[in-house]
N, C-alpha and C positions, 0 to 999 in steps of 0.2 A: 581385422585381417581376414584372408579368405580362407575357406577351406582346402585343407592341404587335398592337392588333385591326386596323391598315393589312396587315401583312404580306403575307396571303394575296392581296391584290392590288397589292401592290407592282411598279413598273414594274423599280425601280433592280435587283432581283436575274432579272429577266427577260435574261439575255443580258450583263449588267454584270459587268466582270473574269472571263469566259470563262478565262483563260488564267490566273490568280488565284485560284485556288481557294480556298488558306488564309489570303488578305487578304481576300475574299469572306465566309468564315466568322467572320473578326473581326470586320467590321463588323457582322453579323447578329449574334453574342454581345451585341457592344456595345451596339447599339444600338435592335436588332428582340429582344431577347430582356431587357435590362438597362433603362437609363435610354433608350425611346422616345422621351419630352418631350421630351430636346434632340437628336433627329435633324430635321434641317431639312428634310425630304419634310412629315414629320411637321406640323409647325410651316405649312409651306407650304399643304398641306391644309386641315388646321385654318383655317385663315384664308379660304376657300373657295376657293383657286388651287390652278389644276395644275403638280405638279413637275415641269419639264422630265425626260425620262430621263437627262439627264447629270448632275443635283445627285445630288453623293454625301450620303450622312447629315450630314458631318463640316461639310458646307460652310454655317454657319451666316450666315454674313461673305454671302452673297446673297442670303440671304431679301429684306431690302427693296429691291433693285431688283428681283427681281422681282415684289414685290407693286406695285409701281409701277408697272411695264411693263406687267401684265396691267391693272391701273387705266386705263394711258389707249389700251389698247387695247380693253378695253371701252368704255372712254366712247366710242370713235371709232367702234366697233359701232350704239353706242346713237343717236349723232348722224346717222347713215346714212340717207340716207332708202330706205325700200323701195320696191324697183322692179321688182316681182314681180307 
């Protein structure tokens, strides 16, 4: 499989398990270098949402609240009136 094209600007490896070096480099085999499709950055993105920096890859089981969250927190953007 090819290297998942988020990588290079990936937040989660920015600073993420510092002290974890070689749990660090599993997760990159796994999931930045193996099966991308099911890292849940990935997925989050895809969906046009920002990954918070604390979703690890593995953490699929969150995806839809936060696609949810950021839904009615945009709606509530949207609803806003400007007063600028």
């Amino acid at each position: 499989m090819r290297e998942c094209e988020k990588l290079a600007k990936c937040q989660f490896f920015d600073g993420s398990l510092p002290r974890m070096p070689l749990t660090a480099e599993a997760i990159r085999q796994t999931f930045c270098l193996g099966d991308y499709t099911g890292c849940a950055r990935f997925q989050v993105d895809n969906a046009g949402k920002l990954a918070p920096p604390d979703l690890f890859p593995n953490q699929r089981g969150r995806i839809p609240s936060l696609l949810r969250t950021q839904d009615r927190t945009h709606a509530r953007q949207q609803a806003e009136p400007d007063v600028s």
